[in-house]
Every structure is written in structure tokens, then in C-alpha cells.
N, C-alpha and C positions, 0 to 999 in steps of 0.2 A: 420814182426817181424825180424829184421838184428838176432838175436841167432837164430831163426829157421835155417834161408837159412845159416851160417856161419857152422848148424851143419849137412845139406842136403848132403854134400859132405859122411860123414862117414851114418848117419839115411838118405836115399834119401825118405823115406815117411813122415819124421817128421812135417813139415809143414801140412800135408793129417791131422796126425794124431793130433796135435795144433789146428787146426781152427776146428775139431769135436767134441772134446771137450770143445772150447768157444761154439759152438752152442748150443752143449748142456746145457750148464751154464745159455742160456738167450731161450731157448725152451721148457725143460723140467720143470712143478714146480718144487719147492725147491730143484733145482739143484745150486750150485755155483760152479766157477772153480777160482781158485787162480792162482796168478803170483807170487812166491814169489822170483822173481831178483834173484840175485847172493846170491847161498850161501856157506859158508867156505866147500870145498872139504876135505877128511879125506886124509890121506895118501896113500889110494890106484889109490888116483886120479880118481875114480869113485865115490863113494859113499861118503852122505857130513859126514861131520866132526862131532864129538858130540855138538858142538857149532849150528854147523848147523840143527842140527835137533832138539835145543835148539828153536833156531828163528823161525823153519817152525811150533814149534808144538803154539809158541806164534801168530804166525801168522792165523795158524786156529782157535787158541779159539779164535782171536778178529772175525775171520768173522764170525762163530759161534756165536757168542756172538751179533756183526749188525744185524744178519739176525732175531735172535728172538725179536730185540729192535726194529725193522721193521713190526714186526708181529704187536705189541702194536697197 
């Protein structure tokens, strides 16, 4: 994942800490883990934006939402 190793330099475990939580996504039942790309940063440059947390929370009800359409 090029944003993992890009953000290794500042988080040097992040990568450790990325692929344990895909494991976990495809190991555990009804575990999912999301990517949800880039999203709008807020102004503190850390934390995303109300936008952005507009799209991530859209983004869990759809996988949310596959995963019981999955169950069917």
C-alpha cells in the first residue's frame, strides 16, 4: 500500500498495524475492514473534515448494508 510505506517515515509501525487489521477482516467472522481512500482533511490537518466524515459514515452504511444483502 504506497500511503502506508509514504506514512512509515512519521507511524514506523503502520504498515504492522494495516495488514492486521486486513487479516482480521478476511479471518475473523463478520469482521469487515474498509478503505475508505482519501478523505477531505478539517482544518487541523489531522482530523477529516465534516464533509469527510459525511462520506466515511456513507461509506459504512453501504458496507453495512452488502454485508446483510450477503447474508440473504
Amino acid at each position: 500500500n504506497p500511503d502506508a510505506r509514504k506514512s512509515a517515515g512519521r507511524r514506523p509501525y503502520i504498515a504492522t498495524v494495516i495488514n492486521a487489521q486486513n487479516r482480521a477482516g478476511r479471518e475473523i467472522p463478520k469482521v469487515t475492514t474498509l478503505y475508505p481512500g482519501k478523505l477531505p482533511i478539517g482544518e487541523d490537518g489531522t482530523h477529516y473534515s465534516s464533509e469527510g466524515y459525511i462520506m466515511l459514515g456513507k461509506i459504512t452504511a453501504t458496507a453495512v448494508e452488502e454485508f446483510y444483502k450477503a447474508k440473504k
